[in-house]
Structures are given as structure tokens and as C-alpha cells.
Residue, then its C-alpha position, 0 to 999 in steps of 0.5 A: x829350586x823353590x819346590x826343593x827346598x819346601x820338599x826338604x823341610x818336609x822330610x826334615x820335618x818327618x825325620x824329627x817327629x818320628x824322633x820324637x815320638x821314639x823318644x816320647x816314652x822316656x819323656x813324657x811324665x804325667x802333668x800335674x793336675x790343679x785341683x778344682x776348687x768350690x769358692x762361694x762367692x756373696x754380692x751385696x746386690x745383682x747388678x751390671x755394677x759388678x759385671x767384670x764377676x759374671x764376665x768371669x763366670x760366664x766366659x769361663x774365666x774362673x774354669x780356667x783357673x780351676x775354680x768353681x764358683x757360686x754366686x748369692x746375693x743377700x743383703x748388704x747388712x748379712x755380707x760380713x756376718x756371713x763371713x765371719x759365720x764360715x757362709x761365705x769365702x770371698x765378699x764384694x759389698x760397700x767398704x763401710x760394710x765390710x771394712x769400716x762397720x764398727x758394730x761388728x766385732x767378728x774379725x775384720x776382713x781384707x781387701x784383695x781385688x777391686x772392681x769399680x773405680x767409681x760410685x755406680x749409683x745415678x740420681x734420677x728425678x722426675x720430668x719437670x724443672x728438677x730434670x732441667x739444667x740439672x747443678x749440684x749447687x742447686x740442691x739446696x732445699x730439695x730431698x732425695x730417698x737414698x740408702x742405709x746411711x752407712x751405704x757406701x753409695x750413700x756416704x759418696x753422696x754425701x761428700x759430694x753434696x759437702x764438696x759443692x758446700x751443702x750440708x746433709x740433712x741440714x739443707x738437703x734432706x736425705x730418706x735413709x729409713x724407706x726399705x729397698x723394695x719400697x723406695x720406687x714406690x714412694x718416689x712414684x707417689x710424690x716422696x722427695x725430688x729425687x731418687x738414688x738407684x743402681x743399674x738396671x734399676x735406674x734404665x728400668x725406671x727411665x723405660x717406665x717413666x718414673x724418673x730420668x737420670x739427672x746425675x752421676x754420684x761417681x761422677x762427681x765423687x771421682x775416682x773414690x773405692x766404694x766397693x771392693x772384694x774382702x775375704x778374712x784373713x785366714x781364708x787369705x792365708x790358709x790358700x793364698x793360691x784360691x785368691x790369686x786364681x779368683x783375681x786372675x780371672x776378675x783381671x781377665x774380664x776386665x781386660x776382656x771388658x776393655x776390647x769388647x762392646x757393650x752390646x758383647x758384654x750384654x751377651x755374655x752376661x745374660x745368664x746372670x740376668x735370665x729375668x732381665x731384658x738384654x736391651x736394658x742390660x746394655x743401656x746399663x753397661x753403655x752408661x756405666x762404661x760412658x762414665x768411667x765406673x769399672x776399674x780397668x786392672x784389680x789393684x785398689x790404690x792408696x789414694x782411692x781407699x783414702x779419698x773413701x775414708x775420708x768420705x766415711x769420716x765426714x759422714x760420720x761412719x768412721x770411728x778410727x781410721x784405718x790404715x791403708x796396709x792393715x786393710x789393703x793387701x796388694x800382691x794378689x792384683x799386682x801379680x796378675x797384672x804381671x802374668x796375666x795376659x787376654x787377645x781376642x780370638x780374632x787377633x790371635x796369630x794364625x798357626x802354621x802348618x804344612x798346608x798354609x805352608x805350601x801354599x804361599 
């Protein structure tokens, strides 16, 4: 009785396709085809900070929304000019440098998509009593070699050094003026107690014993947006769809972050790293998840852009608030979070056929 009924379906299952495909000539009508679009993309620095980007580039995130993106690095004081200068559509830097700079008088851009929820720079000191029983409140008198001082990174620590009642450069001296490719080598020469440092330079220095990690700045700032994507308003408005694409695919890799390891994620990022070691390259994204960094959807949220603007006005940085709507737009992450959807490969329902069908 059982093999009838399987041997019923199956004739059933044959008189529908040759329907169908007797009437395929009438319905089949071309598919619309997205056009392929180029967006170059500009990083303020090549970093595992910014990973949820190279997870989209590599694993084809991007591909599937069309797009053929490049990404260049260049200098955080060169982001917005390159904006503004038509050198770049799509930014991600420091809020200071791309929203807040007030030397820039080129259109201020906008703020689309997220991708950390926290600071991503350590403090590192070298092995001695500084390494020891590491407190906040015990950085009085001491220095550290930081960034710029209008570094979004910089202005982070400088709120957490006033919320733990110290003031900058009053009780705790802060080198802003030593240029970047120089700032391990006067640490390694004896210049400040501490040093500031992104990933991988911070497990590099910690391989080559320069220094050891004593401190997270974003773990003490909290959730606080210090980086961000921006592009101008007219890109934004002349092809809101690119824009959409783009934050489809950074949701996607954040989401793929979420259901795969650290030692997965190194993988997959290897190719923006080719002169990196994959050891450090994961040490680097173990730490950064262990501390909460990446943001787990592209939405920017009032009260992150605030606690930052905050940080930037009692650095200094800020001569005007800036309202959160005038910078902030909303609908590209809120959309993706709607439609876009990621299951690992391995948890995907099987599909069905004859074969497995027969075979139960």
C-alpha cells in the first residue's frame, strides 16, 4: 500500500512538470538584472577593527548585492577632503574627522551604517610595576604617546581619564605631536609609560615584547560610536539603493561574525591582511570580540552619537553641537535589519528529492 502511494506521487509529480514546462514558453519572461555597480570604499587605517568590511568583501557579501567595491587606505586627516574631492563615495574614519571637523568647510557628510560599538584602541605598558594591578585612578602623573588630538580614539580617552577624575595633560601627560610610524619606536626608547595602539599592532607589540595590553579604552568609555560610514549627502541622495546594497552586505557580515569563530573569521579575512600572520590576525579578532567592539546590527543609536559628542566637547573638539538627525540617517540599517536574513551552511534545511524521498 505504502509503494502506491510513493508511486502515485511520482506520476503526479511527472504529469505537473511536463505541464510546466509546456506552459513555460508563455511564462517565462526575462529577470531583471541589477546593474553592477563600482563604490570605492576609504579606511582611515587597515585594521581587524574594521573587520565586519573585509568579511563582506571576501565572502562576497557585497557581490551579492551587486556592488564591486575597493577598498584604500589613506590617512585620517585625507578621508574627508577625498570626499568632498569626488576621490571616494563611502568613508569610514573617526566621527571627529568626518563629522565634527570644524576646519572643513567642504559639505558635511552623513552617517549610514555603523560598525563598532566601542573605541577598538588598548593601552599597552611595558613589563614592570606599570603592568601591575593596572587602575585608572592610578594614572596620575604618568604619560602615554597617543594620537592626533582630535583622533576620535584620543577624545575616548580623554573622557575616560575625566570620568576617573584626572584631568589631560594637566595630571596625565598625553604625546599627541610624535607622527604614527614613529610612536613604537619612542616608546621602545623609554618616551611615556604608555602607549595607545589599534589591532594588530597592539599583539604585534605584545609578540615582540615591546609592551603588554594593561587596558581597554572602549572598555572603559562603554558603548560610545567613534567610528562610523559617511558618505555626502548627494551620493546618499542621488543612489540611496548603492547605499542600501553596501549596509545589506555590512549587516550580513556582522551577522556572519555573530555564528562563526575567531579562528573562521581570520580565515576569511586573510586576504586583506596578505603580510600579516593569521596567528596574530586571530589573537586580534579573539580580543576585540572578548570586549564587546563590533556592533552587532549597522544601526547607530542616539545615545551612542550623544555620549561621543559629549566626549568631543569636553575634549574640546566640538564648536557646536550637532544634532543627531542633521547627521545621523537611519532608514538604510533599519531596513536591512528588516529583510536581511544569514544561516550557516551547515544549518540549512536539506532539500528534498525523489531520491531522499524513496528512501525513508
Amino acid at each position: 500500500m505504502r509503494y502506491r502511494v510513493k508511486l502515485a506521487l511520482v506520476v503526479l509529480i511527472v504529469v505537473l512538470l511536463g505541464a510546466a514546462i509546456a506552459a513555460a514558453p508563455r511564462l517565462m519572461r526575462p529577470a531583471a538584472v541589477k546593474r553592477v555597480v563600482s563604490v570605492r570604499v576609504l579606511e582611515s587605517v587597515r585594521s581587524p577593527y574594521f573587520l565586519p568590511q573585509y568579511l563582506a568583501q571576501n565572502l562576497g557579501f557585497f557581490k551579492e548585492e551587486h556592488l564591486q567595491v575597493s577598498i584604500s587606505t589613506t590617512s585620517p586627516e585625507a578621508i574627508r577632503a577625498a570626499l568632498a574631492d569626488g576621490r571616494a563615495d563611502i568613508v569610514i574614519c573617526g566621527m571627529q574627522k568626518v563629522i565634527f571637523n570644524p576646519d572643513n568647510k567642504a559639505p558635511r557628510p552623513v552617517v549610514f551604517a555603523a560598525a563598532a560599538a566601542r573605541d577598538g584602541s588598548l593601552l599597552l605598558a611595558r613589563k614592570g610595576k606599570d603592568t601591575e594591578d593596572f587602575q585608572w585612578q592610578k594614572m596620575k602623573r604618568k604619560s602615554i604617546i597617543g594620537g592626533s588630538h582630535d583622533d576620535s580614539s584620543e577624545i575616548a580617552l580623554e573622557d575616560v581619564l575625566r570620568r576617573n577624575n584626572l584631568q589631560p595633560y594637566r595630571e596625565v601627560t598625553i604625546y599627541n605631536n610624535i607622527p604614527d610610524t614613529l610612536r613604537m619606536g619612542a616608546f621602545r626608547t623609554g618616551t611615556g609609560n604608555y602607549i595607545q595602539l589599534l589591532e594588530p599592532d597592539a599583539s604585534l607589540a605584545e609578540l615582540k615584547g615591546y609592551g603588554h595590553v594593561v587596558a581597554s579604552v572602549g572598555s572603559a568609555a562603554g558603548d560610545m560610536v567613534v567610528t562610523a560610514y559617511a558618505a555626502l549627502p548627494a551620493y546618499v541622495e542621488s543612489d540611496p539603493e548603492v547605499i542600501q546594497r553596501f549596509t545589506n552586505a555590512i549587516y550580513k557580515a556582522q551577522l556572519w561574525l555573530s555564528q562563526h569563530s575567531a579562528e573562521e573569521a581570520a580565515e576569511a579575512a586573510a586576504p586583506s591582511f596578505p603580510s600579516l600572520d593569521k596567528i596574530i590576525l586571530q589573537k586580534s579578532i579573539e580580543r576585540y570580540r572578548s570586549l564587546g567592539v563590533w556592533n552587532c546590527s549597522p544601526l547607530l543609536s542616539r545615545e551612542s552619537y550623544e555620549r561621543f559628542q559629549s566626549a568631543a566637547k569636553g575634549a574640546g573638539e566640538i564648536a557646536a553641537a550637532i544634532p543627531y538627525e542633521s547627521a545621523v540617517v537611519t532608514s538604510f540599517a533599519s531596513q536591512a535589519i528588516e529583510t536581511v536574513t544569514y544561516v550557516r551552511n551547515d544549518e540549512q534545511p536539506k532539500k528534498k528529492t525523489l531520491f531522499n524521498l524513496f528512501s525513508r
